[in-house]
N, C-alpha and C positions, 0 to 999 in steps of 0.2 A: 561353201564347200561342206559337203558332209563329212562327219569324221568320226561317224558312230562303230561303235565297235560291231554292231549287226550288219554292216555295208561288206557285202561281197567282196568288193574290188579292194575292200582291204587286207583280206584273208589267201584271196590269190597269188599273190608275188609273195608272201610268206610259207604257204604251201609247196613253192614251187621251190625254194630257197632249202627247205626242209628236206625232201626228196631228195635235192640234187644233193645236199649234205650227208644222207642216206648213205647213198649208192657210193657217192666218193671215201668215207670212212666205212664201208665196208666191202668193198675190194680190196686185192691184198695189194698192199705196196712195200716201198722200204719198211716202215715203221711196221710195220704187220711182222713182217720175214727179220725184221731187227728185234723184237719181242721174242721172237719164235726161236731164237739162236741164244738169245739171254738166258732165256727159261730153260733151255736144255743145256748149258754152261752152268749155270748157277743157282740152276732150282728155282722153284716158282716163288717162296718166300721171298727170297734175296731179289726175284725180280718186279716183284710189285711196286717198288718207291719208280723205279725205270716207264713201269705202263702207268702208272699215276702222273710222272713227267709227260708222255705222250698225250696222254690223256687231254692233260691240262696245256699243252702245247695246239694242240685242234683245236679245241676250246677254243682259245686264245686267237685263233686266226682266223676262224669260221667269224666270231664275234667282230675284227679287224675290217674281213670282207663285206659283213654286212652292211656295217656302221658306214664303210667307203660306199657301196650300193644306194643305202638311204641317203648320205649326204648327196649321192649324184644325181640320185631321182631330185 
């Protein structure tokens, strides 16, 4: 089996993985419209540790998803 990093078919299911992470954290949803009501409560300073937590909460799950993905493949 090939498993060169120039192999196509390696770049596709990551490509696709990528996009679809796109599009999901950049539609608005709770965390979007929960940021958006922070920042007008309590100022944008005071709400950056809050989108740093989200931040790092996506992060955290997209990476989760993946990792479940590759181990299924």
């Amino acid at each position: 089996m090939d498993t060169s990093l120039a192999d196509p078919g390696l770049w596709r299911p990551l490509a696709a993985l990528l996009l679809a992470s796109a599009v999901v954290m950049g539609s608005p949803g709770p965390s979007t419209i929960s940021l958006t009501a922070v920042g007008a409560s309590f100022g944008i300073r005071r709400s950056l540790p809050y989108a740093a937590g989200l931040i790092a909460g996506t992060i955290a799950v997209l990476l989760a998803v993946a990792a479940g993905l590759v181990a299924l493949v």
